[in-house]
Each structure stands twice: as structure tokens, then as C-alpha cells.
C-alpha positions in Angstrom: 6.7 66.2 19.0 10.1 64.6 20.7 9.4 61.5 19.6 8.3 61.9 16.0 12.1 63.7 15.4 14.1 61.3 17.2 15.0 58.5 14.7 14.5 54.7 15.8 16.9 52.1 16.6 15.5 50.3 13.8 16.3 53.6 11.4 19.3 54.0 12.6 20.5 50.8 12.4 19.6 51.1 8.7 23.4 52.0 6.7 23.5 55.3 5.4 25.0 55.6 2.1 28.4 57.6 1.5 28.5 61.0 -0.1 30.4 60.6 -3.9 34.2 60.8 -3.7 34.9 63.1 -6.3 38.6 62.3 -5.7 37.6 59.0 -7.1 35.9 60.2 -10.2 38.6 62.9 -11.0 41.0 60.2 -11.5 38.8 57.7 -13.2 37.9 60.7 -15.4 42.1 61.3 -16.0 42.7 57.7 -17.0 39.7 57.9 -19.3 40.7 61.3 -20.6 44.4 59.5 -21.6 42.8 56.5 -22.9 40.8 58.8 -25.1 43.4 61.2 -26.1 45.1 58.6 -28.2 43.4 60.4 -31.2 45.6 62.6 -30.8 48.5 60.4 -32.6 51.5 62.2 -30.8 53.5 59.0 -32.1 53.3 60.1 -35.7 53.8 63.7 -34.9 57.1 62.5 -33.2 57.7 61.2 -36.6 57.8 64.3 -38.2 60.0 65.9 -35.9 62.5 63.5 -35.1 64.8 66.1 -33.9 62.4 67.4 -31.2 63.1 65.8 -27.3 59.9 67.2 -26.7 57.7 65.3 -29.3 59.9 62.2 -28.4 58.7 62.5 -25.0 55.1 62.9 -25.3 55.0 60.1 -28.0 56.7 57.8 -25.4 54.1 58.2 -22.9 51.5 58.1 -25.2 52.5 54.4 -26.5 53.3 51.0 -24.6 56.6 49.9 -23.8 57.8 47.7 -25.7 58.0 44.9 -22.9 59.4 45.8 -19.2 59.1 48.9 -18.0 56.5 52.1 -17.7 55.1 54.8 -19.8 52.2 56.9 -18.8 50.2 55.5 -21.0 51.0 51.8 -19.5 49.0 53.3 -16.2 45.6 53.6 -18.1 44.4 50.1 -17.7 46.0 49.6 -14.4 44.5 52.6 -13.0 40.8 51.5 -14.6 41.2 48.4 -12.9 42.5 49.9 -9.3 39.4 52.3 -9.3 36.7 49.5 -9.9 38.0 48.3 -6.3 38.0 51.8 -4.7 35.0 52.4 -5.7 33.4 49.0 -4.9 32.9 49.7 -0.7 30.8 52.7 -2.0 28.5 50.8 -4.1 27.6 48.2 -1.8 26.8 50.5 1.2 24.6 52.2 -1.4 23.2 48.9 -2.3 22.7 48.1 1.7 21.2 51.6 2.3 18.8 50.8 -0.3 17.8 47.1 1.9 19.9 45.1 -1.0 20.6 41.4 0.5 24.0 39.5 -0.5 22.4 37.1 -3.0 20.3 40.0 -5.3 23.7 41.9 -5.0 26.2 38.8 -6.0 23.8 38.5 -8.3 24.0 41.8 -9.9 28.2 41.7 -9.6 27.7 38.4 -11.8 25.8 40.0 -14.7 27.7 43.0 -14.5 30.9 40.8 -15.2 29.1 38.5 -17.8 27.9 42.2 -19.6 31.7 43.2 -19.0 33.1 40.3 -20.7 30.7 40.7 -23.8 31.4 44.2 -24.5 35.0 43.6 -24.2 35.0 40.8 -26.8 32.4 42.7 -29.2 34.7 46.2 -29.3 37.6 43.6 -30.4 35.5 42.1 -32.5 35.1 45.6 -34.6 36.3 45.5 -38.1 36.5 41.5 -38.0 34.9 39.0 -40.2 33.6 37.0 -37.3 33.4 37.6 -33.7 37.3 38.0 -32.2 37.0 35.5 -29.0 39.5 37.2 -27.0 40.0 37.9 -23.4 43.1 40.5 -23.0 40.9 43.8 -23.4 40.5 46.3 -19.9 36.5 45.5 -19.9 36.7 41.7 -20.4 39.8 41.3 -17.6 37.9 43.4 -15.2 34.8 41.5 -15.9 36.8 37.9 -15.2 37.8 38.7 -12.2 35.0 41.1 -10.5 32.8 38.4 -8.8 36.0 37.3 -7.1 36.4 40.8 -6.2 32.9 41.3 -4.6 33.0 38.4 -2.5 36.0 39.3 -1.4 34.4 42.7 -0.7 32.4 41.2 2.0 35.3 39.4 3.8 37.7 40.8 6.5 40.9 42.7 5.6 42.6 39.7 6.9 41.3 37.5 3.9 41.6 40.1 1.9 45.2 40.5 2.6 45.9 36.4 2.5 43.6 36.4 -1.2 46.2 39.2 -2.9 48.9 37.3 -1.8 48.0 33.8 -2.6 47.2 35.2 -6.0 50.1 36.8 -6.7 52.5 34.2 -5.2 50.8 31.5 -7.3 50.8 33.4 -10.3 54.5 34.0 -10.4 55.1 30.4 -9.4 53.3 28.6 -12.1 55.0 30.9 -14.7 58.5 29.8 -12.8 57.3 26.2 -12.9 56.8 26.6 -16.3 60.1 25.2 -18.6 62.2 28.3 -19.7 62.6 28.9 -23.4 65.8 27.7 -24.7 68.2 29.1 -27.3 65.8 27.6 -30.4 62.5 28.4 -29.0 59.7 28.9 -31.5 58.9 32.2 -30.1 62.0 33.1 -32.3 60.0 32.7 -35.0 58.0 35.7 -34.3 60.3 38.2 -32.7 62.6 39.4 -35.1 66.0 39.6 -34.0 66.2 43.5 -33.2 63.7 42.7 -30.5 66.5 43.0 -27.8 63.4 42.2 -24.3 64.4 38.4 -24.4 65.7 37.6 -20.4 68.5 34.9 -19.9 68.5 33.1 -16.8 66.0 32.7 -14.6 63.8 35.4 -15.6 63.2 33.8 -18.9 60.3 32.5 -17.9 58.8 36.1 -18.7 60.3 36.5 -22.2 57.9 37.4 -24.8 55.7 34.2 -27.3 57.4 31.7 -24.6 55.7 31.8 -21.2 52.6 29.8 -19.4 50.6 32.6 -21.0 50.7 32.1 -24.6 50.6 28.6 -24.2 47.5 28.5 -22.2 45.9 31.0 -25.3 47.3 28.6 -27.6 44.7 25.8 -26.0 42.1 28.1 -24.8 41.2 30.3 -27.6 41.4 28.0 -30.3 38.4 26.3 -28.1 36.2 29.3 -30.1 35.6 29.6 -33.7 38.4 31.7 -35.9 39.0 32.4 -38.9 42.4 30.7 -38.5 44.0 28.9 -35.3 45.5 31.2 -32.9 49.0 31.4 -32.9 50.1 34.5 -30.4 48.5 38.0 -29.9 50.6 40.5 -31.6 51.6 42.9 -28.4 52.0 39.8 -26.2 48.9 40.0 -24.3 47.6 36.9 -22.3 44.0 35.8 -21.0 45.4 35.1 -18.0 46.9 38.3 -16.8 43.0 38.6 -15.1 44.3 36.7 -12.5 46.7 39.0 -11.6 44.3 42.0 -12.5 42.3 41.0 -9.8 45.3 41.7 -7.2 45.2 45.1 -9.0 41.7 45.5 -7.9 41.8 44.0 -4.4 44.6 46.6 -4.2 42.1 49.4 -5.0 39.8 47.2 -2.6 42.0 48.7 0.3 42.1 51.9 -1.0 38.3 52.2 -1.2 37.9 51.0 2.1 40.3 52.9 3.7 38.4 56.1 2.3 35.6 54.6 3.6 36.3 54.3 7.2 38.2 57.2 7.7 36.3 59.8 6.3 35.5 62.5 5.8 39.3 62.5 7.2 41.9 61.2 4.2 44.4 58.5 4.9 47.0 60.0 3.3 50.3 57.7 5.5 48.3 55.1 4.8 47.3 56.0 0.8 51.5 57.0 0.5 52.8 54.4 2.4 51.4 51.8 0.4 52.3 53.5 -2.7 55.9 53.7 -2.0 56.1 50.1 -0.8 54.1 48.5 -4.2 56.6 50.6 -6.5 59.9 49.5 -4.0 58.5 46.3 -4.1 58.0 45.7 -7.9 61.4 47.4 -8.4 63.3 45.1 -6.2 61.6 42.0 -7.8 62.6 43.5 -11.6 66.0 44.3 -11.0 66.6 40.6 -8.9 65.3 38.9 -12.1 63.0 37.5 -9.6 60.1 39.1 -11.6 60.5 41.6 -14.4 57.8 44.2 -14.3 56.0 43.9 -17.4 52.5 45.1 -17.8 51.7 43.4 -20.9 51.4 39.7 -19.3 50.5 41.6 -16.0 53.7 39.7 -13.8 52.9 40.1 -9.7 56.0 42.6 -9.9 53.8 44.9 -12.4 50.6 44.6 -9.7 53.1 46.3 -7.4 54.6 48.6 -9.2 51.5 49.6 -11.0 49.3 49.0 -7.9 51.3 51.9 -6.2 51.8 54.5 -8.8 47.7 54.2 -8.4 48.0 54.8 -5.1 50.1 57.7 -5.6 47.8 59.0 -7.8 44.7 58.6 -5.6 46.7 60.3 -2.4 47.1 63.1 -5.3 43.6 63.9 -6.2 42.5 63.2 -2.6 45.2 66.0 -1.2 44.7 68.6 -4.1 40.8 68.0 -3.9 39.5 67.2 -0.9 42.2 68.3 2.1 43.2 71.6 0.2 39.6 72.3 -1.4 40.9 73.0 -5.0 38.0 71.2 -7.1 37.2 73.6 -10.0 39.7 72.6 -12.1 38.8 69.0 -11.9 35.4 69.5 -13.5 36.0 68.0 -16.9 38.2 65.6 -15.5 34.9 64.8 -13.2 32.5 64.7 -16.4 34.8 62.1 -18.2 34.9 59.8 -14.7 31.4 59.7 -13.7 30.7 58.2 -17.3 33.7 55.9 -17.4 31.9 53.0 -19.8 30.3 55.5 -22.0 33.8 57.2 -22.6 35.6 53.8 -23.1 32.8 53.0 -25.7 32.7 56.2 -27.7 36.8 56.1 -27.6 36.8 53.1 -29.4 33.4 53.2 -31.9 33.0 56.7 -33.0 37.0 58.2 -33.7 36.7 56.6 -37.6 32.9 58.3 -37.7 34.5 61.6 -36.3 37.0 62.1 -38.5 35.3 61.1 -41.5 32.7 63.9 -40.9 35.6 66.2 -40.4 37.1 65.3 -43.6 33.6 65.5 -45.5 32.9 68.8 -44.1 35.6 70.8 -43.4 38.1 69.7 -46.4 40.9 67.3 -46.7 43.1 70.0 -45.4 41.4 71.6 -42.5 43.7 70.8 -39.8 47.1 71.1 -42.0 46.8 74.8 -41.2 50.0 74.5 -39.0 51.3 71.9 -41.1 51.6 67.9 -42.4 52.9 67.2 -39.5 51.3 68.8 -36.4 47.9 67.7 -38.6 47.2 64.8 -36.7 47.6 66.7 -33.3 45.1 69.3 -34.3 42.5 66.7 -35.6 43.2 64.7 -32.5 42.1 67.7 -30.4 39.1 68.3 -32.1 38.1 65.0 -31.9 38.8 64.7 -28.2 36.6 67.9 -28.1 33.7 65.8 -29.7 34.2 63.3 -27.4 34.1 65.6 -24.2 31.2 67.7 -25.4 29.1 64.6 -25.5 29.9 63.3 -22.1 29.4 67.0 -20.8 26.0 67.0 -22.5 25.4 63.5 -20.9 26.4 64.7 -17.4 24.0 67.7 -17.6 20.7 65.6 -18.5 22.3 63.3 -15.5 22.5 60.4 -18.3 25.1 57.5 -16.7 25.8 54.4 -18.3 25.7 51.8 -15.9 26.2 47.5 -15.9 
């Protein structure tokens, strides 16, 4: 009877996969929850009270900066990205607990990217005449870069370590190798005068419509079929910035790994340490004019900064959740971030179908009860509502959309 409970050395040699880090998910489930909640229009509500400090605020974070700098809402896709490399170490000692070999698995991680890449350029391609060939949305970045990701996944911290910073040094130097706009640049053409983000000096090499970036877009997406040549993407966004993206991820990478091996302990010195050293870091770079931190072409400076407000966060939900037990409030944060794509998807395809019910069926005034100008918060909400309610209902039938 001994010997039928003891386990084998063969068994126990076997990897065990890792109870779910609901940490993990409670942040994913935050960034989708903001990425989501842009229904919720706080920009025009600002409008109509442009007295009010308080709506100014919330519409700030609720928008992009206009070039350097950081709003809340500029941590979505940086925190998306971050958490597709904390969460990698957990799904590849699934995968090896399950007897997965390298090659099946590598060749999972490259049709997960190619599937990615696709659904990133068909939700740009929504509304267009033709299909939009372009490279700058969360999905398709993340999906450029994630085989990179997986191999590294297998290699030593080390390599890990010398990868992140080989990427980021060599991004930041072919953008500094590339020549500086001067005073009569063409990117003048398309930034009206008021813009007021142009850099002088050496960090010119960042300035908006005049940068390695564009000019690579200006080859490499006019290699698909348009409707009319591409000339520059309208916030500034690059195809590039994937390359960067990826030191995003190999930043979660760490992360993920440090979870891994210390737990059920949390490495919180480690998780705060690394957050206050990426934000230092991308500071010092910005304000040397080494590097301005903008998110929008992804500069190494912005991987820093960015890389450790996501640590911050993840030491966040990690202390509140797991070393001081407090979980139930997380639950619909948890019921967004276990079904990450299927929230990014309904975000982005069902809002027009929402609110055209709403309108059919409750009246084109329903939500003007408080208002013209609160009505685009209240209609916001209730679509956000729609959206959560059908994630919820996905989560209790254990429905989650995978790649």
C-alpha cells in the first residue's frame, strides 16, 4: 500500500503547473476595464464644463498626451503588453506539465502571433473601404514581437538581460543616427504651428512626422494596397515601436518569473525596486534630451518609464491581493482580465451596435435625464455595463477566448 502512494521519480520529475495568479488577472482585467471605459467620453463632458478642474482631470487621463509625457490612459497598452510577459512563465510550465516539447510549443507562440497580427489589422480595418494594412495597434505589436519573446522565455536571465538591452540601445541609436529635421522639414507641413512638442537640439530626432519611424512607414506600408499612398498616421504612431514593445514585454518576462520562483512568497524589493529604477531611469533620459519619453513612437526612455509604472502596479495588486488577502473587491476586475481578447474585441466592435439599440429603444433622450452634457457619461456607463455583463456571463459558463 506504501508503494502505490509514494509518487515515482519519473512522476515527480514531471513539472507541476502553477496555481493562477489572480494578481495577474486583476490588473490585466484594470487595463482592459480603462481601455473599455472610453465609452464613457469624459473628454466631451469636460467640454461642457469647462469650468470644472474635476472634469478637466478625468478627461486628461482618459485621452493621450499630446506627444511626451503620461496620462493614465497612456498606461493601457503598455500595461497589456507588460502582462503578456508576466504571464508567459505560467503558460509554458502549463504547457510542460501537460508533456508539450519546444517545437509544438514555438509552434503554437508563432500562430498565436500570426492570429495577433491579423486581428489587429482587421479591427483597423473597420469602417474602411479596403483592408487598412497597418501595424501600430496593441494586438498586432504584441503579435510582432511575441515569438521573440518566447524564445527568449526559454533562455537564462542573463540573455534575457543582454536581449532588453541590446534592443533598447539599438533602437535609440538608429533613431539618433537618423538626420535631425531642420528648420524646413516637411513634417511642417502637417503640424500646424500651435503644435508646440517639436524638440531643438539633439533630441530632435524624436520630433513628431520627422523621425526613422515615419520614414520607414512611408516605404513599408505603401508595400500593401491603399486607397491612397501613405503619407503619416494621424497620432504619430510607427510600425516599428514593436521593437521596443518587445523590451516592454521582456520587462514583464522578469516580472513573471520572479513570481514564479518565489512563490507563493511575493517579491515585493524586487517588484518595487525595479519599478522605481525604470521610472528614474526614463526620467533622467527625458529631461537630458538624451531620450524624450514618448509613448506614441514607443522611445527606450518610454519602455522605462512605462515598464515601471507596470511594475508598480503589479507590486500593487500582488500586496493588496495576495500578502494582505483582500480579493473580493477584485472580482469584476478578475472577470474583465481572464477574458482579455474577448474584452478588447467587444470594446472596439459592438459600442456603435450598443448605443444604437439604446437610442431605438429607450428614446433619443434617455440618458439626458441629468442633462446635455453629463449625457454621454450616463450612456457611457450603461454601455460599459453591457460590456461587463457579457464577460461575467462568459466567465460563469467558463467560456475564454484564447489564440
Amino acid at each position: 500500500m506504501e508503494a502505490a502512494v509514494q509518487s515515482s521519480p519519473a512522476a515527480a520529475s514531471i513539472p507541476q503547473p502553477p496555481p493562477r495568479n489572480i494578481a495577474i488577472d486583476a490588473y490585466r482585467g484594470l487595463v482592459m476595464l480603462l481601455m473599455m471605459a472610453e465609452v464613457l467620453e469624459l473628454a466631451r463632458v469636460a467640454q461642457a464644463f469647462p469650468a470644472s478642474r474635476f472634469w478637466s482631470f478625468l478627461a486628461y487621463h482618459q485621452t493621450h498626451v499630446a506627444w511626451a509625457g503620461c496620462s493614465l490612459h497612456d498606461t493601457i497598452q503598455p500595461g497589456f503588453s507588460f502582462l503578456v510577459g508576466v504571464a508567459l512563465p505560467y503558460s509554458i510550465s502549463r504547457r510542460l506539465a501537460k508533456g508539450g516539447a519546444f517545437g509544438r510549443m514555438f509552434g503554437h507562440a508563432l500562430w498565436r502571433a500570426l492570429l495577433l497580427v491579423a486581428l489587429g489589422i482587421f479591427l483597423r480595418s473597420l469602417y474602411s473601404p479596403q483592408t487598412n494594412f497597418a501595424f501600430e495597434d496593441t494586438l498586432t505589436q504584441i503579435g510582432l514581437g511575441y515569438p521573440f519573446l518566447f524564445v527568449l522565455a526559454f533562455r537564462p536571465p542573463k540573455w534575457q538581460a543582454i536581449a532588453l538591452a541590446a534592443i533598447l540601445v539599438g533602437y535609440w541609436l538608429a533613431w539618433a543616427l537618423y538626420p535631425a529635421p531642420g528648420p524646413a522639414s516637411a513634417h511642417c507641413v502637417v503640424v500646424p504651428p500651435s503644435w508646440g512638442h517639436d524638440y531643438t537640439g539633439f533630441a530632435a530626432h524624436w520630433n513628431k512626422y520627422a523621425n526613422l519611424g515615419i520614414a520607414f512607414d512611408q516605404w513599408f506600408l505603401n508595400l500593401f494596397p491603399r486607397t491612397q499612398p501613405f503619407a503619416f498616421n494621424a497620432g504619430g504612431y510607427v510600425t516599428l515601436s514593436f521593437i521596443p514593445t518587445l523590451g516592454t514585454m521582456i520587462l514583464g518576462l522578469f516580472a513573471g518569473q520572479w513570481l514564479r520562483a518565489g512563490a507563493p512568497r511575493i517579491p515585493m524589493r524586487r517588484l518595487l525596486a525595479a519599478g522605481v529604477i525604470g521610472i528614474a531611469a526614463g526620467l533622467f533620459f527625458h529631461f537630458t534630451g538624451i531620450c524624450p519619453v514618448v509613448k506614441r513612437i514607443w522611445t527606450p526612455s518610454w519602455t522605462l518609464f512605462s515598464g515601471g509604472i507596470c511594475f508598480l502596479f503589479l507590486a500593487a495588486f500582488s500586496w493588496i491581493l495576495d500578502v494582505r488577502g483582500y480579493r473580493k473587491w477584485a472580482f469584476p476586475l478578475v472577470v474583465a482580465g481572464m477574458n482579455a481578447i474577448a474584452a478588447y474585441v467587444i470594446g472596439h466592435l459592438w459600442e456603435r451596435f450598443i448605443v444604437d439599440s439604446f437610442r431605438i429603444n429607450l428614446g433619443e433622450h434617455f440618458f439626458q435625464v441629468f442633462g446635455t452634457g453629463l449625457e454621454p457619461l450616463l450612456r457611457g456607463m450603461a454601455v460599459l455595463l453591457v460590456y461587463w455583463l457579457f464577460l461575467f456571463w462568459m466567465y460563469r459558463r467558463k467560456i475564454f477566448l484564447r489564440m
